[in-house]
TORPA-4810 file (N, C-alpha, C, O; in nm, 3 decimals):
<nodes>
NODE_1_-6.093_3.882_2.285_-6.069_3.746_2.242_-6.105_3.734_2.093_-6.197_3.790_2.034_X
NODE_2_-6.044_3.678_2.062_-6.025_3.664_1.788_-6.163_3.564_1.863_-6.200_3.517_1.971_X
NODE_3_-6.195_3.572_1.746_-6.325_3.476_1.710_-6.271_3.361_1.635_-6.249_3.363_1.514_X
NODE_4_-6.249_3.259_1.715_-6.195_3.100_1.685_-6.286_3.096_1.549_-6.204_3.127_1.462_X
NODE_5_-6.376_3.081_1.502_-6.461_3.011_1.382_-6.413_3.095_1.297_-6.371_3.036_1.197_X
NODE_6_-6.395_3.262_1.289_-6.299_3.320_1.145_-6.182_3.257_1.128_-6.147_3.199_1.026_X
NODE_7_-6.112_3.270_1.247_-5.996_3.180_1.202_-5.979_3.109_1.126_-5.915_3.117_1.020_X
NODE_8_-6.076_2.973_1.207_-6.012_2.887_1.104_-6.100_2.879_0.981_-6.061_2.818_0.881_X
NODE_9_-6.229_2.943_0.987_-6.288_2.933_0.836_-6.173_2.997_0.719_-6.142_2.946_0.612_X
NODE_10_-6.125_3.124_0.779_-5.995_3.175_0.685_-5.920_3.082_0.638_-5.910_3.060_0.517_X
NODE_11_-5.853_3.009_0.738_-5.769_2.898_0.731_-5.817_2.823_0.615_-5.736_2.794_0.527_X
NODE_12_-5.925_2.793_0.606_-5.952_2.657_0.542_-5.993_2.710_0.409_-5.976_2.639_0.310_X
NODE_13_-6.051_2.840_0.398_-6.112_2.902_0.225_-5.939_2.954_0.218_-5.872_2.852_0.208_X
NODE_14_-5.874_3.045_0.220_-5.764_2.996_0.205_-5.675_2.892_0.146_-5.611_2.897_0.041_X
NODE_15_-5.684_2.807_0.225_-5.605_2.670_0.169_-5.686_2.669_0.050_-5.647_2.721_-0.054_X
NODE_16_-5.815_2.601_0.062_-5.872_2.542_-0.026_-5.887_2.649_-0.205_-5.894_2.602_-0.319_X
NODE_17_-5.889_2.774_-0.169_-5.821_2.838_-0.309_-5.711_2.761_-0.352_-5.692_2.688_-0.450_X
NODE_18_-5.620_2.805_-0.224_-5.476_2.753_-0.320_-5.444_2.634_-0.352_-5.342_2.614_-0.418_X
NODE_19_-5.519_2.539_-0.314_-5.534_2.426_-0.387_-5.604_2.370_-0.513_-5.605_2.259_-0.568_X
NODE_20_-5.670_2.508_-0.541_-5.737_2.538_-0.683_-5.643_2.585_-0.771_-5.622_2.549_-0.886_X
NODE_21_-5.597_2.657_-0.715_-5.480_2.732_-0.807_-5.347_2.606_-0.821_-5.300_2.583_-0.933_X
NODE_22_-5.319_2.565_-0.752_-5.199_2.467_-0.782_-5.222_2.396_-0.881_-5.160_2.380_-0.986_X
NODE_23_-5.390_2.318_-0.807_-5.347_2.223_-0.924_-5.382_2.230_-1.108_-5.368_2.156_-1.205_X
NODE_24_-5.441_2.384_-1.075_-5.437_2.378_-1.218_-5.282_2.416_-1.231_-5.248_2.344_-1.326_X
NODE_25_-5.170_2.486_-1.191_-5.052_2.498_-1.206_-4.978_2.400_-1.215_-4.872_2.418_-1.273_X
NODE_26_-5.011_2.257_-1.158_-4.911_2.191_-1.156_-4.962_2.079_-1.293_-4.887_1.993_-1.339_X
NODE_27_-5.127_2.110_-1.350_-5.136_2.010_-1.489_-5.122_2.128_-1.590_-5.208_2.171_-1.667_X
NODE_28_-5.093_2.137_-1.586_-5.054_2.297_-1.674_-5.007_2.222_-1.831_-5.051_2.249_-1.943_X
NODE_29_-4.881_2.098_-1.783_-4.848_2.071_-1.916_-4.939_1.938_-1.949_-4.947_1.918_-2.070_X
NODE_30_-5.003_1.850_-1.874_-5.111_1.836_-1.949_-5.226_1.890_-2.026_-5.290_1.827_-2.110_X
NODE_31_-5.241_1.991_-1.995_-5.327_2.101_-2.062_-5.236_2.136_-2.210_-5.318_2.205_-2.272_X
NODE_32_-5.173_2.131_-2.255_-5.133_2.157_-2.293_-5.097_2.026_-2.407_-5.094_2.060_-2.526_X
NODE_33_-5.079_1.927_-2.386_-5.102_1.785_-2.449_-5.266_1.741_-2.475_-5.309_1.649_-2.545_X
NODE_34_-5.332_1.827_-2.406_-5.452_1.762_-2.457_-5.483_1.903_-2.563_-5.548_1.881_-2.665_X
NODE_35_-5.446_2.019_-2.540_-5.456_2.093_-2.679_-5.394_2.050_-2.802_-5.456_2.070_-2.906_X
NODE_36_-5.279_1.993_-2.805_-5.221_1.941_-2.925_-5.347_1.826_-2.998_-5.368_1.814_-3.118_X
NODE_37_-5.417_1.754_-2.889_-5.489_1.646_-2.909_-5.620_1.706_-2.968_-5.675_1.657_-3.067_X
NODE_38_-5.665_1.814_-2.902_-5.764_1.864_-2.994_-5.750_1.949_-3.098_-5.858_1.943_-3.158_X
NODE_39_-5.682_2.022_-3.151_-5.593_2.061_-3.214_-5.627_1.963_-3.361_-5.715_1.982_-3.445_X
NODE_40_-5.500_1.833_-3.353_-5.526_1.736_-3.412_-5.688_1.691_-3.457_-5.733_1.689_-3.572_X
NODE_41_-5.763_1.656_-3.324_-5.836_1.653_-3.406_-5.957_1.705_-3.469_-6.042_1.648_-3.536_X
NODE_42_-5.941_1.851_-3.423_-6.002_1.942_-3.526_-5.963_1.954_-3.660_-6.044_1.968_-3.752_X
NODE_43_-5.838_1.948_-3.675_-5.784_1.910_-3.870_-5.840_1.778_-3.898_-5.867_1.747_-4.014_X
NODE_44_-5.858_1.699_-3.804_-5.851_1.555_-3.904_-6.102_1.568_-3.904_-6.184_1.505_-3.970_X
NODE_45_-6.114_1.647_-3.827_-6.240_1.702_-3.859_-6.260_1.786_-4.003_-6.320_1.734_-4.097_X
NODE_46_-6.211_1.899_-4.010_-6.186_1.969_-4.086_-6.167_1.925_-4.212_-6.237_1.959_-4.307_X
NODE_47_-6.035_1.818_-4.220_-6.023_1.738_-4.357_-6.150_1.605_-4.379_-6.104_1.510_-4.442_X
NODE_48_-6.258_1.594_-4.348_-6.290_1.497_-4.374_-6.461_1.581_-4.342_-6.567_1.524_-4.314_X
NODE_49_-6.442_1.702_-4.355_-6.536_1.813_-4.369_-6.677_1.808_-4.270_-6.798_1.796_-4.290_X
NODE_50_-6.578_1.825_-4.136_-6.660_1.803_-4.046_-6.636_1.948_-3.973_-6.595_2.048_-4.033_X
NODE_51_-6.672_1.940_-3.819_-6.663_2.040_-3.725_-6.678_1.952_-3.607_-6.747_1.852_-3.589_X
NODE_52_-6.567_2.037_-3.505_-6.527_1.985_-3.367_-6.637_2.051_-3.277_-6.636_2.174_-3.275_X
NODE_53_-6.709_2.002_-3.219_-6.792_2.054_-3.128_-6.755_2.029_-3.007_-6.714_1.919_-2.968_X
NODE_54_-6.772_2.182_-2.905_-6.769_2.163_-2.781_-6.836_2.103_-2.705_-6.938_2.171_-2.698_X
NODE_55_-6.855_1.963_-2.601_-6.916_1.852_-2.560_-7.044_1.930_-2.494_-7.163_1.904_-2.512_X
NODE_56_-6.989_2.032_-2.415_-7.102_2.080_-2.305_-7.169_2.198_-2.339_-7.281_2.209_-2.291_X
NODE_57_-7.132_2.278_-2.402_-7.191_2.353_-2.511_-7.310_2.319_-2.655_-7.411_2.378_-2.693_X
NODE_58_-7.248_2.213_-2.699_-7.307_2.193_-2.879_-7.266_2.264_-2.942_-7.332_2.271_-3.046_X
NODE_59_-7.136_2.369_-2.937_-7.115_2.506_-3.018_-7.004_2.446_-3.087_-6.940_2.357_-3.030_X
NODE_60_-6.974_2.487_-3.207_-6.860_2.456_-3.317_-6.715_2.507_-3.233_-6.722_2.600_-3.153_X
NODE_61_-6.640_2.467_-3.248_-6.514_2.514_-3.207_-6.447_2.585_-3.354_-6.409_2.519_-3.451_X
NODE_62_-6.443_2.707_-3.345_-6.320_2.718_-3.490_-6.257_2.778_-3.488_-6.267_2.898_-3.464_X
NODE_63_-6.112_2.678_-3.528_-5.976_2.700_-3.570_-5.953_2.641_-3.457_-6.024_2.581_-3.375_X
NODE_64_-5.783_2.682_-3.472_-5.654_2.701_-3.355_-5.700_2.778_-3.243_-5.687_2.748_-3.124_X
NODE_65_-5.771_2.907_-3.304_-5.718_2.963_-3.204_-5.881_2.960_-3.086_-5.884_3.000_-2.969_X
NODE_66_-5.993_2.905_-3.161_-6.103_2.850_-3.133_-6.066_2.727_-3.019_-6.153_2.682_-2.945_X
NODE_67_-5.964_2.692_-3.018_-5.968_2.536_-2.904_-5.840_2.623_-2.831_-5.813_2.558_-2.730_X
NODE_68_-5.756_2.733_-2.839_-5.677_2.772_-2.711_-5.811_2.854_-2.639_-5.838_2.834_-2.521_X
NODE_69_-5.873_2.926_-2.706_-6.014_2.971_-2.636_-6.081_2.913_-2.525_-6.098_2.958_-2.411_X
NODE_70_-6.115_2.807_-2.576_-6.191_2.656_-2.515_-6.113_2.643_-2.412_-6.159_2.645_-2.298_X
NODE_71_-6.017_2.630_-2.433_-5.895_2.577_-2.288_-5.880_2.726_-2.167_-5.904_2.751_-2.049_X
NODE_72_-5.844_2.771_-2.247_-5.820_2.931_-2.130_-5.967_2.903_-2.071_-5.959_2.855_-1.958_X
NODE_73_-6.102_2.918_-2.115_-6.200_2.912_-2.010_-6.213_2.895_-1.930_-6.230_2.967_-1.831_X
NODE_74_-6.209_2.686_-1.960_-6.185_2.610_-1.873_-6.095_2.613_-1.779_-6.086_2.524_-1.695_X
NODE_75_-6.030_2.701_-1.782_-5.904_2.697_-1.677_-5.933_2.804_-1.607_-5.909_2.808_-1.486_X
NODE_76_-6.000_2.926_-1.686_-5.992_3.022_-1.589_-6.117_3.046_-1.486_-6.118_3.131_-1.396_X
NODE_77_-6.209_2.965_-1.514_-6.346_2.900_-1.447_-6.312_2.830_-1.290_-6.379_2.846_-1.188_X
NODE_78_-6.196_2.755_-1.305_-6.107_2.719_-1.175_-6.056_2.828_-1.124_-6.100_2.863_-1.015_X
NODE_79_-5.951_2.910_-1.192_-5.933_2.967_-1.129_-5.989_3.118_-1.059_-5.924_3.191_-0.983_X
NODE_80_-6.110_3.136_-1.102_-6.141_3.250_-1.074_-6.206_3.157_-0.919_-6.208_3.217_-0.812_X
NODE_81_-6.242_3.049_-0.926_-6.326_2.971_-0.827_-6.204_2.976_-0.708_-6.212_3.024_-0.595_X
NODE_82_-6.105_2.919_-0.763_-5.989_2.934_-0.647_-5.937_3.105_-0.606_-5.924_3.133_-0.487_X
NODE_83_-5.912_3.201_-0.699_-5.874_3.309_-0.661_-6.050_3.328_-0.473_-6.041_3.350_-0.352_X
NODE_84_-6.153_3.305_-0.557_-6.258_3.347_-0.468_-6.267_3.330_-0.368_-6.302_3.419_-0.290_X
NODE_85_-6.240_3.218_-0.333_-6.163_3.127_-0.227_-6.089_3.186_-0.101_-6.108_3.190_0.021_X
NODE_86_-5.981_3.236_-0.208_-5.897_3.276_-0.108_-5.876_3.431_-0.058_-5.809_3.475_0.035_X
NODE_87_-5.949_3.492_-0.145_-6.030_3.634_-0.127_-6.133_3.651_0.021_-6.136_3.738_0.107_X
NODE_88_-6.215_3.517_0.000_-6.371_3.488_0.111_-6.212_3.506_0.225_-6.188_3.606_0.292_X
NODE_89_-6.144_3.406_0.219_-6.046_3.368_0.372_-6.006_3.455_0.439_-6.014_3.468_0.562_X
NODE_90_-5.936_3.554_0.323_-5.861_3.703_0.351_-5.946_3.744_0.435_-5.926_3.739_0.556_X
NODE_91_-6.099_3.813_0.359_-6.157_3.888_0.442_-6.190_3.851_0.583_-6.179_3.929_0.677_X
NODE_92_-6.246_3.676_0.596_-6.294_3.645_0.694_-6.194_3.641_0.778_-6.229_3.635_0.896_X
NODE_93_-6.053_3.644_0.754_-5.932_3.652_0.899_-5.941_3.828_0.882_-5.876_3.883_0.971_X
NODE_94_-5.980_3.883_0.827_-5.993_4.055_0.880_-6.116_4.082_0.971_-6.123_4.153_1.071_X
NODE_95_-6.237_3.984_0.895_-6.321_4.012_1.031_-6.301_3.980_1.152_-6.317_4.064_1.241_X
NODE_96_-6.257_3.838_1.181_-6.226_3.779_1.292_-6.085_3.812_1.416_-6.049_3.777_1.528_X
NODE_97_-6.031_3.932_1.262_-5.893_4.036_1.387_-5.990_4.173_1.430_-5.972_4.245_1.529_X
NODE_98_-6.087_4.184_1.335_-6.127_4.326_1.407_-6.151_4.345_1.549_-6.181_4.456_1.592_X
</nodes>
């Protein structure tokens, strides 16, 4: 007899990855509007001889390519949380077929 509780724990770490993963997939192009936004206003920092600081950090952000940095993190912080997710599920529907 499968062990009902792997099941559906699979079931549910499972889902609940891929619901990590979506929805960063599906704001994808908001992410992407709020880089233009910081972006912006790191120049209008810059011209008025300042520095953009990261909120949760205190660390300077610099440049362009300093705030796509910032963003990939943040995103990939989800998704490594969602890939994990659905890794835990995998295994736990392998224990629960053994």
């Amino acid at each position: 007899m499968a062990c009902h509780w792997c099941e559906i724990s699979a079931s549910i770490l499972g889902f609940a990855g891929a619901a990590l993963l979506s929805v960063d997939a599906i704001y994808g192009s908001r992410r992407v509007l709020q880089e233009e936004g910081k972006n912006a206003a790191r120049e209008g920092a810059e011209k008025h001889k300042g520095t953009l600081v990261d909120p949760h950090k205190s660390q300077p952000i610099q440049g362009e390519s300093g705030v796509k940095i910032w963003f990939a993190k943040r995103s990939q912080k989800w998704n490594r949380l969602g890939f994990l997710l659905m890794t835990a599920g995998f295994l736990v529907d392998l224990m629960g077929k053994w």
